[in-house]
Each structure stands twice: as structure tokens, then as C-alpha cells.
N, C-alpha and C positions, 0 to 999 in steps of 0.2 A: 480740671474736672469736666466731665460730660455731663449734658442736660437731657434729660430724658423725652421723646418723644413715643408717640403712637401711632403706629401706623393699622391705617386702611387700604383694606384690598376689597375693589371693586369691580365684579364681573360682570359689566353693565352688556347692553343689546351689541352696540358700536364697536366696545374698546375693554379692554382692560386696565386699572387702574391701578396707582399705589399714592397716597400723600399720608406724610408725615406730618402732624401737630403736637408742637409742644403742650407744655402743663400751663400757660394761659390759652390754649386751644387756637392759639396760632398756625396757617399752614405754614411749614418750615420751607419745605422742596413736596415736589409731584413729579409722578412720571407715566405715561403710558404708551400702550402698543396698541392699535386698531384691528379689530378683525373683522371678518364677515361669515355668513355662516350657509354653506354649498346647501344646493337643492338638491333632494332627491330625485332621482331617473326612475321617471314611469310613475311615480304620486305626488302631483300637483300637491304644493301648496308647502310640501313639505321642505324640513329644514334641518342640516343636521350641525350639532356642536361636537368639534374637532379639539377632542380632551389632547390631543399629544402638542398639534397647534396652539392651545388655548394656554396649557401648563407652560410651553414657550414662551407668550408673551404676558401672565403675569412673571413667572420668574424674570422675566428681563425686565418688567418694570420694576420688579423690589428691588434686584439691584441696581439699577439707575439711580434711585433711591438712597438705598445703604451705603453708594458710591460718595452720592454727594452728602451724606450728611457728616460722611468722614470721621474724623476723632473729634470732633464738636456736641457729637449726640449720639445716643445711646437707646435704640428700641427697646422699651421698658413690656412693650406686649403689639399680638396685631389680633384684628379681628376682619373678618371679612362680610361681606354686602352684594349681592346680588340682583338679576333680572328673578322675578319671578317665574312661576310653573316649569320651567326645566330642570328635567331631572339626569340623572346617570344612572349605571347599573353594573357593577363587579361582579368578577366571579369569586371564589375561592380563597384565590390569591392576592385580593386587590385591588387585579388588572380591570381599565375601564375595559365595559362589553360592547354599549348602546348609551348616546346620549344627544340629547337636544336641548334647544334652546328656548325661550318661551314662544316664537313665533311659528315655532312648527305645528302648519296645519293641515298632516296627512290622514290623519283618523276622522276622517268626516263620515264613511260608511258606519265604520265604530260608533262615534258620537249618535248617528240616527238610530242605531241599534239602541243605546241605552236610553234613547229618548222613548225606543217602543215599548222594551222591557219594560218598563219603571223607574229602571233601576236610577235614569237619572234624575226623577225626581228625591230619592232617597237620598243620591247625593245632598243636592241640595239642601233637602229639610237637616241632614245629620254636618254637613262640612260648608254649606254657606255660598257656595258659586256651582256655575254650570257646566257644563261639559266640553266647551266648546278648545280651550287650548291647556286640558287639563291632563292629569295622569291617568285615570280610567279608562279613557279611549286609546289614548296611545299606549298601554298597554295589551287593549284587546286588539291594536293593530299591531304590537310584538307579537303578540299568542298568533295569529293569522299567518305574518309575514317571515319571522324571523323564529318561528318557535324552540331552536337552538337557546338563542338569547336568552331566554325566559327560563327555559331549563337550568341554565348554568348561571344564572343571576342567583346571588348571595347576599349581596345588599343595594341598598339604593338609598341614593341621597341630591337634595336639589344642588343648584346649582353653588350657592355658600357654602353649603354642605365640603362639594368637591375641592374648593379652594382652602377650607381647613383638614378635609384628609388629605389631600398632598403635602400638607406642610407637616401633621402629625401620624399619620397612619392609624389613625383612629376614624370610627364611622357613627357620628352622631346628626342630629338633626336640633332644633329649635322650631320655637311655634309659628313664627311670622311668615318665615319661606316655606316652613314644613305643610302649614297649614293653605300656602296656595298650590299644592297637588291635588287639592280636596281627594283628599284621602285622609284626612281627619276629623277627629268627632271633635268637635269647639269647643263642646259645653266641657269636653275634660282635658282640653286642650293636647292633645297625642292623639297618635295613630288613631284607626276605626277601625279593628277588623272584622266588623261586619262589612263595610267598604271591600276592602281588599278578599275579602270571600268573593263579592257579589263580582267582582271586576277580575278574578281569575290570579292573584298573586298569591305566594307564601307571604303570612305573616311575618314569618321570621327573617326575612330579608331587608324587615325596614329597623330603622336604626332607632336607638337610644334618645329619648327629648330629653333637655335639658333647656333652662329657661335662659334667657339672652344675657350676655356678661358674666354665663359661670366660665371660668377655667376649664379646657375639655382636652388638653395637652400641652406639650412642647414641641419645638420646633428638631425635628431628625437631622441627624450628621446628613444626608441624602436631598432633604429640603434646603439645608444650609447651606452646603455645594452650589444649589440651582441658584438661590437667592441673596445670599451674602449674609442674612439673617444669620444671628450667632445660635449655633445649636444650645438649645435648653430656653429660646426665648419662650413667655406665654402666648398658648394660643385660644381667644377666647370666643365663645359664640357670639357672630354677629348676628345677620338678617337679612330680612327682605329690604330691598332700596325702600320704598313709599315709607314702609313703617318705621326704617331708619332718619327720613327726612322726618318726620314726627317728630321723632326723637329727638335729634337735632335742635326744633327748637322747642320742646316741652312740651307737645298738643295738649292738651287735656283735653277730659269728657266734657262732652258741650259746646265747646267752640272749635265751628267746624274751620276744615284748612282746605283750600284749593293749592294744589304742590303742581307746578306747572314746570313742565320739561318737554321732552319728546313725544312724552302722552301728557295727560292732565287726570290727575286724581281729586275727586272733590268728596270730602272724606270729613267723618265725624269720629273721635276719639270716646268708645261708650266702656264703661265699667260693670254694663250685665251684657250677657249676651243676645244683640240685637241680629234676627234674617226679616228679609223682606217680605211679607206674605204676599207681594203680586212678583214677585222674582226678577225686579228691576235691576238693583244692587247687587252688589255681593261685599259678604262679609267675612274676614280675614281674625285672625289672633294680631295682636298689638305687643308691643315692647311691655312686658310685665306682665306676673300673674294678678288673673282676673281681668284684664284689660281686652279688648276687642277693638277693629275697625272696620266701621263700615263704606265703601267705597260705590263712586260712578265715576267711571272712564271717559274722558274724552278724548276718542282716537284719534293720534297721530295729531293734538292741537299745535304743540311747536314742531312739530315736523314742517306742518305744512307751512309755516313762516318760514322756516329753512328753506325748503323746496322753492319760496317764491324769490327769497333773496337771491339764490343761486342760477335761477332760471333765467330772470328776469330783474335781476339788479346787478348787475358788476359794477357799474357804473360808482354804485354806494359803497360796496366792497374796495374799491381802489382808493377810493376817497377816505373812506373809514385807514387804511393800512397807510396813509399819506398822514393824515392826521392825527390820527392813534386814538382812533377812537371807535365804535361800533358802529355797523353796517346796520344792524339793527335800530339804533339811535337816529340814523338818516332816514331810513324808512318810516318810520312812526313820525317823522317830521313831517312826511307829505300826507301821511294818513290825517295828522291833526287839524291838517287846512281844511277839511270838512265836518261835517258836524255828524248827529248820531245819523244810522241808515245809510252809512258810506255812501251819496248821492243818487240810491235807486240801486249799488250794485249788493251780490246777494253769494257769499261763497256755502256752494251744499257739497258741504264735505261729510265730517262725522255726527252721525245722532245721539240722541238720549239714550243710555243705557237702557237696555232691555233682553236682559242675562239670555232666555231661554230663548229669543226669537227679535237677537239685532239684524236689524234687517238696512244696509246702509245703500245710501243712493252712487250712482256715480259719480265720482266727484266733478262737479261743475260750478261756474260762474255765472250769472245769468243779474239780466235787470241794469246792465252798463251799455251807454248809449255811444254809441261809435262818433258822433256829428259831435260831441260835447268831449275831447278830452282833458281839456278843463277840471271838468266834473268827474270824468270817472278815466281817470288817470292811472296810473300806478297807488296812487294814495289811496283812492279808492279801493282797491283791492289788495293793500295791505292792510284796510280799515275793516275792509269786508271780513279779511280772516279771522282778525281778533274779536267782532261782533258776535260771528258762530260761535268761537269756540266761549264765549262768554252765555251765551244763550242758551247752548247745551249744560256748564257751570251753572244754569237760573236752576235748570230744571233738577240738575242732581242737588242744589241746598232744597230745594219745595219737599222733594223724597225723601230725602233728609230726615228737615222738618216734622215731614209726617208720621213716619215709624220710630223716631228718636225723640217724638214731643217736645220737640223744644230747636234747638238749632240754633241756627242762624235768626229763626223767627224769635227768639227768647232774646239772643246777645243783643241784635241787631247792626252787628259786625260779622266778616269772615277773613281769616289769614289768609295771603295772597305769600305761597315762597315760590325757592325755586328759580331756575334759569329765567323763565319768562316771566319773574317780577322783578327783575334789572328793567326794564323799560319805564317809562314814563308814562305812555300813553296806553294799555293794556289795562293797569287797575283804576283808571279813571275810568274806562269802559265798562267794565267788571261794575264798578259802584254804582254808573247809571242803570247798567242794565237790571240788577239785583235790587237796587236802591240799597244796598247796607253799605254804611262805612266798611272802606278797606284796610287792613292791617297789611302793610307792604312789610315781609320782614326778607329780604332778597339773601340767600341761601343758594348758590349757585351750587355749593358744593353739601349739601347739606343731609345727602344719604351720606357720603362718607364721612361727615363730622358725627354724623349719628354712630357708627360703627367705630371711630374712634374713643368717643365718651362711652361704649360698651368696654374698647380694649383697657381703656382706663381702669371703667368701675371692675371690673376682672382683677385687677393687684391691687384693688384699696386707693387708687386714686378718684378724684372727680374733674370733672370737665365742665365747666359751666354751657347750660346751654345756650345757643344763637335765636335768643327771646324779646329782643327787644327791636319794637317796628322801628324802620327808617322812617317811614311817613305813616300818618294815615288817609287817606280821602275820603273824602265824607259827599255820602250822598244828596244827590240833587233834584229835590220832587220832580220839579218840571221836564228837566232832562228825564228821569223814571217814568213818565208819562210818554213821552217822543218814543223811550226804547220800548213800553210795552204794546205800543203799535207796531213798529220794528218787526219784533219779536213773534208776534202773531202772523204778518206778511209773512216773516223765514220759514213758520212751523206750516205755513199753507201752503208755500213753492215747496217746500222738502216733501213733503206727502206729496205736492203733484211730480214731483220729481221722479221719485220711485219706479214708474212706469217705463221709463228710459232702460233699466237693465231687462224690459221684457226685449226689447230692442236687441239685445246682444253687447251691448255697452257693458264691460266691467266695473260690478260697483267697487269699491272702497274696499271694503272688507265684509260679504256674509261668514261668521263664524262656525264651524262646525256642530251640529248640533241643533241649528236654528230654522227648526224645521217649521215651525207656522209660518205661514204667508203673513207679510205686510199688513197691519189692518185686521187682525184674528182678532178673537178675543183674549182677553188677559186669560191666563191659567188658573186654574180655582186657587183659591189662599191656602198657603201651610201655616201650621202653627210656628209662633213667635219663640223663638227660644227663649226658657229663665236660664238665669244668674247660673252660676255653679251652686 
């Protein structure tokens, strides 16, 4: 007899994904294929997703998959999981026309444009985020550049989307991914076309909603070839990664989660519909009707521990693969030889969300004394890193807090998942610097168990979710005390920072769209959306 699995297909920024979990939501086997995604010639910033390459290496991760799970197991359904804001575009026939990935940021003239119109604050008030790496711009920079494309576009769909029409030849959407084009109205969780009037698209080009875990096809004789997947299997709506990792391990409303990966999401799970009236946040649709999420970004937080391991640690990387164990683990070992304020050193890397006008510094190190390497050694600035991005994490639960009444300021706890809560020393940081108890629930893989327990609940199965903390730690006043001085020094160097890109120093990232200077005033308030 065969045991039935589910598999997940993940279109992450990196790689493409595929892992099989059994019916105790076991990962069975995984497979993936890496990609990257070409620049555009002649528009800075831009980025394009290569659907012929991309359809290549999920098909060859599914069957690496299919391969190994052999006559032992049996794909009962898949569901697929994505990057957010990227979308695709068909003609007629189908055939991809135009498509990108979330990091493409050519529509910056565009984005200034709807920043003058209005129209992006209508965004906002009607779909919940800003302009900056969304579908309204990079549409008004199809209409500009490529207005072929636009003409002969027939549907669109993100980037989940595109990973279940190739498998069914069907073209539908869901709220989670759907709803980060912002080209949707929240409050009734689908399209806006008033949006897509004001931003230059046919209505009818946008697909079918359908809520996350319905059934929305089967798997094509044509799909089955590619992927070894047996034609007729179910294929069911997944979602966005973030709101997948929720899922994952059961967020509810109220207690917020910090989901720490390549970026850091510090996120609240609310049941009416919450936008920010100073436009710090943004707010997304969540896994189920009537559910919402409200998010702050902290850019590229595990990145930049990659970036430093790789730069600047082989050392631990050779040792770790010697040992068998993480390069990561070695590094938080020298970080913890010092106490909070990494010894005077100070990483300004990414900011406080601030939707309509992020304005980020160059990345730099600053406040580590050369005559002391003792003190501000490598530990030091692996300490440094994870202090930032925990400091930026203070600010997105206080916002939280504020628009959401309650929060983390209510529990007095917040969930720490996700790659970057495998560490040791990162939610002990987290807890000084916040002062709540931390719920460690380490989910490395925990968008695609999310989108697994969808392919599940799609044929009447259940998945138990990934809910229960490994640790907690619990906050420590005094320490709380050390990091809110900390914490005031970082937000004082970072604002004097800012002044280095008048310099010609590339910051970090300015987003499209983020036309106030540094230091503006906030935007007048929009109204709060209700409930459905």
C-alpha cells in the first residue's frame, strides 16, 4: 500500500521548491533548483522572471520528488506558495507575455506619477500598501514601454497563481498573493475595479478569487510529462509565503509573529479589517475569510547575516561542515561573548517601515574601535546585526500595538518562527530588546508546511499545525533597560546616517514611489477600514 503525501511548491526569491509531507505532516524528501532573476537593459533596478526557465526548475524539482518518493507514496494533492507582488501576464492562448518577480524596481517614474495623481493614495486607502514594488506602476510602465503587452494581455496572475496554471490550465487567483498587487479592495477581499480603471487595465483580464484550500483543478497529461505528478492529481489554492508561514503554525488574531527569513515580517493576525492611518504598515488578506494581516518589513534582516557569514566567516563555514553543524551557531557563539550594544559597534542597515516614504541609509558599520579587537571583533558585528534588525522588530510590534489595540502590548509575548529562530542567541535579543517573552517556534520550513496543510485541507484531509514553542525566553527588565538606551543611540546614528547618500553612497534600498525626503512630515491619516 502507498502512504499518501502532499506536496508543496514553492516559488521563493532564490529557488524553486518542491517538499513532500506526509499525513503526520512529516517532511518526507525536498528538492530544489536555484535561480536568479536578469536585469533589465536601460531601466535600473529592474528585474525580470524568466517563466520558460522558472517552469524548468520547478518541473525538475517535482520530479526529483516524484522520483524519490517512488512506490512508497502517493501525491494525494499539491498546492503551491510564493514570493509576493510578482505577477505574469497571457495572451489568448495562455502563453506567458510579461512577467516579474517581487524585486523589480523599474516603475519608479510610474510610482512618482501615482504618487502625484492621487491615485496612490486611493491605493492605499482601498488595497492597503503602497506603490512602491507593486502592480499599478509596473503596469503604467507596460502601458509606456511595451504597450504591445498590454494590448494582448488576457489574464494575469501572481506568481502562485502561475505555478498552479501550469500544472492545470486554469487561471485563478486567492486573496493572500492576490491581494499583494494591491489591486484589490480588502474589505471584499477580490479584485477593485476601480483600481484597475484608475491604473489603466481591462477588468477582465484578472482571474477568478477563490479562498485558499479550494480545489481549482487537476493536474494536465502536459503538466504530468513535465513533473512526473500523475495526471488527475488535485490541485489546490495556496498562497502568499508570509501568510503561509502563519498558517503554518496557526497565528491568530492578537498575537503577533515575527517570521524571520531573508526579510523579517513582524505581523499581527486581525479578524476586521485593519490599514494604517499614518501608512507605516501594510495590510494584506490572511489565510481565511474574514481574516487580515497586518505587516512591517524588515529589509533583507537574514540576508545580511548571510552576507556576513559568507564575506567574512569561512572560517565557521568550514568548521560548521567539519562538524556538522551550523556556521551560524559558531557565529552567535562569538556574538554572545559580549553583552547588549555589541561593544559600541552599530550595524545601519534597514529601517522602520514607512510604506509611502522608506527612506533607507547606506548600509554601514559604524562605533567599532580598531585598537580593541577584543571588543569589537567579528562577534561584535554579528551581534551588531541581529540588535538592528531586532530594533526595527521593537518598532513594527509598538505600530502594531497602536492600530491593533492590543498586541504584543496585551499578550506580553510574541512568536519568533522561521529560519532565523533556529539560533540561540537572536530571540534572546529579541526579548531584551522588546522586553516580551519570546515564543521560539523554529519553522524553517514553514511557508511550505502552510501550503501543504492547504493541499491537505483541499481532499478532506488535516494537518496538524507547527504550534507548539521549543523554548520560551522570557524577558529581562534590566537587560530591557541597557537595550532601550541601545536602541535610542541606533535611531540617533541612523537619522545621522541618512546624510551619507547626499554623498553619492548607495543606500540600501529607496523604494519606488518614496517621494518625501527623510524627515517630512507623516501623510495626513486615512480612514481605518471596518469589518466586512
Amino acid at each position: 500500500m502507498t502512504a499518501p503525501v502532499y506536496l508543496a511548491i514553492d516559488a521563493g526569491t532564490g529557488s524553486a521548491r518542491a517538499l513532500a509531507f506526509d499525513a503526520d505532516g512529516t517532511l518526507v524528501t525536498h528538492a530544489h533548483r536555484e535561480w536568479s532573476h536578469a536585469p533589465v537593459d536601460g531601466h535600473p533596478g529592474g528585474t525580470v522572471f524568466d517563466t520558460a526557465a522558472g517552469w524548468s526548475a520547478v518541473a525538475g524539482a517535482v520530479r526529483d520528488v516524484t522520483e524519490e518518493l517512488g512506490d512508497a507514496y502517493a501525491v494525494a494533492s499539491v498546492a503551491a506558495s510564493s514570493m509576493r507582488e510578482g505577477f505574469v501576464l497571457y495572451d489568448a492562448e495562455g502563453d506567458e507575455l510579461w512577467a516579474c518577480p517581487n524585486t523589480d524596481g523599474r516603475a519608479r517614474r510610474e510610482a512618482d506619477e501615482l504618487l502625484a495623481d492621487g491615485t496612490a493614495d486611493d491605493i492605499y486607502r482601498i488595497a492597503g500598501d503602497w506603490v512602491s514594488i507593486t502592480a499599478p506602476a509596473r503596469i503604467r510602465w507596460i502601458a509606456r514601454h511595451q504597450p504591445d503587452v498590454l494590448r494582448r494581455a488576457r489574464h494575469l496572475g501572481m506568481l502562485s497563481d502561475w505555478v498552479a496554471t501550469r500544472l492545470t490550465g486554469r487561471f485563478t487567483t486567492e486573496p493572500t498573493c492576490g491581494s499583494s498587487s494591491a489591486l484589490f479592495d480588502l474589505s471584499a477581499r477580490t479584485w477593485s475595479h476601480e483600481l484597475a480603471e484608475r491604473v489603466g487595465i481591462d477588468a477582465g483580464i484578472l482571474p477568478d478569487v477563490v479562498e485558499c484550500g479550494t480545489r481549482i483543478g487537476s493536474v494536465t497529461a502536459e503538466a504530468s510529462a513535465a513533473t512526473g505528478l500523475p495526471v488527475g492529481t488535485p490541485v489546490i489554492a495556496g498562497g502568499a509565503d508570509t501568510q503561509l508561514a502563519l498558517h503554518a503554525i496557526d497565528a491568530r488574531a492578537g498575537r503577533p509573529t515575527i517570521v524571520g527569513g531573508t526579510f523579517w515580517q513582524t505581523t499581527s493576525v486581525s479578524d476586521r479589517l485593519i490599514i494604517d492611518p499614518e501608512r507605516r504598515l501594510r495590510t494584506l488578506c490572511h489565510v481565511g475569510e474574514g481574516t487580515w494581516m497586518v505587516e512591517g518589513i524588515g529589509f533583507l534582516s537574514g540576508l545580511a547575516m548571510r552576507w556576513f557569514r559568507d564575506a567574512f566567516c569561512p572560517d565557521a563555514v568550514a568548521t560548521a561542515e567539519q562538524e556538522g553543524t551550523s556556521a551560524f551557531d559558531i557565529m552567535e557563539g562569538w556574538a554572545a561573548e559580549l553583552g547588549p550594544g555589541s561593544g559600541g559597534v552599530l550595524a545601519l542597515l534597514a529601517d522602520t517601515m514607512q510604506a509611502d516614504a522608506w527612506h533607507h541609509t547606506a548600509p554601514t558599520f559604524t562605533g567599532f574601535d580598531i585598537s580593541d579587537q577584543g571588543c569589537t571583533g567579528r562577534g561584535a558585528f554579528v551581534r551588531a546585526i541581529e540588535e538592528a534588525a531586532a530594533y526595527v522588530a521593537r518598532d513594527h510590534l509598538r505600530i502594531l500595538a497602536e492600530i491593533t489595540a492590543g498586541g504584543a502590548t496585551a499578550t506580553g509575548e510574541v512568536t519568533f518562527t522561521g529560519g532565523s529562530s533556529a539560533g540561540r542567541l537572536w530571540p534572546e535579543i529579541i526579548a531584551g530588546v522588546t522586553g516580551l517573552d519570546v515564543q521560539v517556534t523554529p519553522a524553517p520550513e514553514a511557508t511550505s508546511y502552510g501550503a501543504a496543510r492547504l493541499a491537505a485541507s483541499g481532499v478532506g484531509a488535516f494537518l496538524e499545525p507547527m504550534c507548539e514553542p521549543d523554548r520560551t525566553i522570557t524577558a529581562d527588565p534590566d537587560v530591557r533597560a541597557q537595550y532601550d538606551a541601545c536602541a535610542a543611540t541606533w535611531h540617533r546614528a541612523y537619522d545621522a546616517s541618512r546624510g551619507i547618500v547626499s554623498a553619492g553612497v548607495a543606500p540600501l534600498f529607496v523604494p519606488p514611489g518614496a517621494a518625501r525626503a527623510a524627515g517630512a512630515e507623516r501623510p495626513a491619516s486615512t480612514t481605518v477600514g471596518a469589518s466586512r
